[in-house]
N, C-alpha and C positions, 0 to 999 in steps of 0.2 A: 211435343218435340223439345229439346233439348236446347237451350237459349243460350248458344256457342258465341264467345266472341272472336275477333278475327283482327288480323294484321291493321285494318282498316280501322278500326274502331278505336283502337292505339295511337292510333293518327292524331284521328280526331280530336280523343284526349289531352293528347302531347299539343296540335295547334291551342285547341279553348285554354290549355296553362303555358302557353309559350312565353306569357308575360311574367308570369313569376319565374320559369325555368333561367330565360333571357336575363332577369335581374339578377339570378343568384349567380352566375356563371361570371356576369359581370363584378361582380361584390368579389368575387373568389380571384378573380383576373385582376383587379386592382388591387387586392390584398399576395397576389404573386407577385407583381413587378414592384412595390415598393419593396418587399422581402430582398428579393434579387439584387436590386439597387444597392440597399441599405448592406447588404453581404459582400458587395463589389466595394462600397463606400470603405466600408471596414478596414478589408483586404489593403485600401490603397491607401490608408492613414499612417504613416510611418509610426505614430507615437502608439498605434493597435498592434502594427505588425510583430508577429515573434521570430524573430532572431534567432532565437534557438535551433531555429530551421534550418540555418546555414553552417552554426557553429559546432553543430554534433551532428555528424551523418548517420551516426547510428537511432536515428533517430526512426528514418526509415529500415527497413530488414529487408534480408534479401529476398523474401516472399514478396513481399510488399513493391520491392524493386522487376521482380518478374512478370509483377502484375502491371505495373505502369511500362515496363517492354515496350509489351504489345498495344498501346494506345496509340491513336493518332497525336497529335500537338494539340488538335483543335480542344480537345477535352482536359485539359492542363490548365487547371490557376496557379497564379503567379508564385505562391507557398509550393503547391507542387512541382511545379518546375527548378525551386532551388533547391528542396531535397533531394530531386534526379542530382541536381549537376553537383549538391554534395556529396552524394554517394559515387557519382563516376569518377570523380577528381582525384581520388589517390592512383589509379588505375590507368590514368589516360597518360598516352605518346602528344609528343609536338613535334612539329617540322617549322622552319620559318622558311618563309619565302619571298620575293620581289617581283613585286607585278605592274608593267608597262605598258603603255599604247604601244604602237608602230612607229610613233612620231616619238618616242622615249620620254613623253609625259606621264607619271607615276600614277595609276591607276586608286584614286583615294573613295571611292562610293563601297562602305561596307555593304551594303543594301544588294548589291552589284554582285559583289564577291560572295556573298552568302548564296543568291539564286547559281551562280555557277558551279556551287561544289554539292546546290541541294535538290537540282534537277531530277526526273526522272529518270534521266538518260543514267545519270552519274549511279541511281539507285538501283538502277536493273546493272549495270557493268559492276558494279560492285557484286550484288546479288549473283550474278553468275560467276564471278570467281569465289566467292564464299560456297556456292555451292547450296544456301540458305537464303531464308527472307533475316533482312538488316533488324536487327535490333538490338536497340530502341531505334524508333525513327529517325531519320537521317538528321534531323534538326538536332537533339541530342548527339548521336554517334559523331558528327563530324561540328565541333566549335570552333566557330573565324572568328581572330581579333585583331581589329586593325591600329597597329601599333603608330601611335602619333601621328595619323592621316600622310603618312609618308611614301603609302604604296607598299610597307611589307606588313604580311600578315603572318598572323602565328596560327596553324591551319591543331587545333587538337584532337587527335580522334580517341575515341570512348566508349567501351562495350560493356564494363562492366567487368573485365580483368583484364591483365597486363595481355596476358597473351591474344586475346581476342582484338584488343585495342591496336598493338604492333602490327599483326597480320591486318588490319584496314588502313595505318598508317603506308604499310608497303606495296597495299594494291592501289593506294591513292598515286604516291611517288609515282609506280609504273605507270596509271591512266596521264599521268601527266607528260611524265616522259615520251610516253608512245603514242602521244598528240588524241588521245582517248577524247578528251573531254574540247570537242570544236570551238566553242567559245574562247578558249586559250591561243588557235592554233595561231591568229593573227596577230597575239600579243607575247611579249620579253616574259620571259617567267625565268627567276634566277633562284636558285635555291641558296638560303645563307646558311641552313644547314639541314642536310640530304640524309642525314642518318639521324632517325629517329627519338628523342630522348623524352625522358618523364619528366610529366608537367609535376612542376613545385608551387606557382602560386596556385592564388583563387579565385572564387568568383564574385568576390564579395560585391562588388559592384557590376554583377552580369544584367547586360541588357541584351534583347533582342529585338528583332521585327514583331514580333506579338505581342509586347510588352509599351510602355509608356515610361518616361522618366520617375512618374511618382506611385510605380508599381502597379499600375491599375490596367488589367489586361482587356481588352475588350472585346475578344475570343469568348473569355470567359464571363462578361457579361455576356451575351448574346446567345452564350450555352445556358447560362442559369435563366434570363427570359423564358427561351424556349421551354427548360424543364418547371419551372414555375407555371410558366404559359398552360403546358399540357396538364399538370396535376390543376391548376385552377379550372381547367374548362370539366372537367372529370371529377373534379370532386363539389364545383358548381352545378353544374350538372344532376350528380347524384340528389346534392340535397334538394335541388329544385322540384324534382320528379318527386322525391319525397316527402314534402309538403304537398305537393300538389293530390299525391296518394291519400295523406291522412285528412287531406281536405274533402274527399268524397265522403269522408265516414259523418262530417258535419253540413256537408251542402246541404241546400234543402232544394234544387232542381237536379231532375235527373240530369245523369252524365253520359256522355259515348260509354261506359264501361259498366252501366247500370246492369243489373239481371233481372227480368222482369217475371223469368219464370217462378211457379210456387206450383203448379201441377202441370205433369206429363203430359197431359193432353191441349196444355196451352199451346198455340200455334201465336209462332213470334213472326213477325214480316217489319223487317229494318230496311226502311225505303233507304234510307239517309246514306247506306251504303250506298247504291247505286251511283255512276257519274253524271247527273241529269240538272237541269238547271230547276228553279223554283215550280214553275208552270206544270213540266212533267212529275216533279216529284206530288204534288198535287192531286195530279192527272190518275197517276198509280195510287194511290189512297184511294182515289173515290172506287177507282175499279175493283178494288180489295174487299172496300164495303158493299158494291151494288151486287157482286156474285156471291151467292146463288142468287138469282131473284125470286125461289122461290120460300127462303126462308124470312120468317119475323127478326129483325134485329135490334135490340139497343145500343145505339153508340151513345158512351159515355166520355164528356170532355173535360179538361178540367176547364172554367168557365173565364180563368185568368188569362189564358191563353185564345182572344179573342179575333186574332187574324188568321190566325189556322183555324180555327172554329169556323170562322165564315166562311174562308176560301173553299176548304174540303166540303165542309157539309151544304155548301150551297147548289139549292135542285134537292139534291139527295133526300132533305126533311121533308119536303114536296110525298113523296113516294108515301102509300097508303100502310106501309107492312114495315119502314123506319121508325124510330120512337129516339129524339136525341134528347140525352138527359146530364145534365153533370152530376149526381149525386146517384147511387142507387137506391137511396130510399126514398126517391119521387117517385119513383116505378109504383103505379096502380096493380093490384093484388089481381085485377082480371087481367092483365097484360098476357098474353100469350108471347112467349119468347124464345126460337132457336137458336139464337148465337148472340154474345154478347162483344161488340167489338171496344176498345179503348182505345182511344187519341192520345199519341202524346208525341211530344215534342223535343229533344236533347236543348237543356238550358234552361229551359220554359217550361215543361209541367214537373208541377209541385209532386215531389218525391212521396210528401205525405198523401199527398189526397189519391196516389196512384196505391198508394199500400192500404189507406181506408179504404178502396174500392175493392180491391180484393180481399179484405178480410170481410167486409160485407158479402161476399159471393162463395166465400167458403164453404157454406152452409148450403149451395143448391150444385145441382149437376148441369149446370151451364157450360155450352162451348164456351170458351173463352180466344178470341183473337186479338193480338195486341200488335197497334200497325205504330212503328215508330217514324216520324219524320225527324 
């Protein structure tokens, strides 16, 4: 029969080298997050930072700007997020505006004023008067800046051209106007000026809520963890298994993935699959070797392995028509013999002395049964 290995035997494999797999994964996962780190580290050292990022927008293309569209914010480092905002900035409207409590205390929380123009609510009313989905995301497309903590902000919207920029700048005016956006409805909102004009500064100094004063985003850590994170478990992983593969080629006990066959007519029975505790996997050995009872047998063990030796073959040597031997060339020349069965053990019998046994038995026409626990 045919010495097939199975989903299980894989297992088994994978548990007996968990400890190297486990190490290398680890080695790969600490060699990710210093990576990650030290890349974040970089990013937020001003005297590393390039400049140039800000100062030439062509730096990015318009390809390049279509492609970053479509991204959420969360996927943005600090570098990428200034070549968005210097490629938007020739092309963006401003409106300025004055924002009050009820009680006519001047509303100064930028933090505040950003979640009210960046709402969902705001992106879907938007989005249905566009007639399209917003892009770039609403964090780009609409920039607050809160002009000397005094309650007026300069509201800039930004698509990526004039016209696209205007037409948001004037669905904005109107959600405001027509009490669209509820957060507002309780508070002074003055417009210092209602008709829309092009922004002339920059952003040289642009901060935001994802951002930190000394550029270090931690969005952006926490994105490069995670993609560190994942290539280290995967390519720890890989090499783990890897080694652990070419280690079978030098082991010297068999393995869960051993092949015992060398002729067709070997008959394999791999207890070890089975889900059964010590006592029955035992139990099923011996019953393997005592049927038929009417044939002569050799069981052959390797002699290293002397707890499986006792356990199985006890009683068993007892029986007038058993013969247990560890070597085949003990076997007496009058030995009368129908089946020859082999013990062996995953871990514990010697790789070799299982292949000296069968190159000794090459030369006769012996059943051959090999019972693996």
């Amino acid at each position: 029969m045919k010495d097939e290995l199975t989903i299980r035997d894989l297992y088994r494999f994978l548990i007996d080298n968990i400890k190297i797999i486990i190490s290398t994964i680890v080695a790969a996962l600490i060699i990710g997050v210093v990576l990650a780190v030290f890349s974040n580290l970089d990013s937020a050292d001003p005297n590393t930072q390039d400049t140039s990022l800000i100062e030439n927008p062509g730096l990015i293309s318009e390809e390049k700007y279509k492609e970053y569209a479509e991204w959420p914010i969360e996927l943005f480092s600090e570098p990428q997020i200034k070549q968005m905002q210097a490629y938007l900035l020739p092309e963006a409207y401003k409106i300025t505006i004055y924002v009050e409590h009820e009680n006519h205390e001047p509303i100064e929380n930028t933090i505040f004023m950003r979640e009210v123009f960046r709402n969902n609510d705001v992106v879907n009313y938007i989005e249905n008067q566009l007639g399209e989905t917003l892009t770039p995301t609403i964090d780009f497309a609409i920039h607050i800046e809160n002009l000397s903590n005094s309650g007026v902000y300069e509201l800039h919207f930004q698509r990526g051209t004039k016209e696209e920029s205007l037409e948001l700048a004037n669905i904005v005016i109107t959600a405001i106007n027509d009490g669209v956006i509820p957060v507002l409805n309780n508070k002074n909102v003055e417009f210092i000026n209602e008709n829309p004009e092009l922004v002339e500064e920059d952003y040289t100094d642009y901060s935001d809520s994802n951002s930190t004063d000394n550029n270090f985003s931690p969005s952006s850590l926490f994105r490069d963890l995670l993609l560190y994170g994942l290539v280290g478990i995967i390519i720890g992983g890989t090499i783990g298994l890897g080694i652990s593969l070419f280690g079978l080629v030098f082991k010297k006990k068999i393995s869960s993935l051993f092949n015992y066959e060398k002729e067709y007519t070997d008959k394999i029975v791999r207890i070890n699959r089975l889900k059964l505790n010590k006592n029955e996997k035992i139990n099923k050995a011996k019953q393997n070797i005592i049927y038929p009872y009417s044939m002569n047998k050799l069981i052959l063990v390797d002699m290293e392995n002397q707890e499986m030796y006792k356990e199985v073959t006890k009683d068993i040597e007892k029986d007038s028509n058993v013969v247990i031997e560890n070597d085949f060339t003990n076997v007496t020349n009058d030995l009368d013999i129908d089946i020859i069965i082999i013990l062996t053990e995953v871990n514990k019998t010697r790789k070799e002395w299982y292949l000296n046994q069968r190159t000794q038995l090459s030369g006769y026409d012996f059943q051959v049964k090999i019972i693996q626990l």
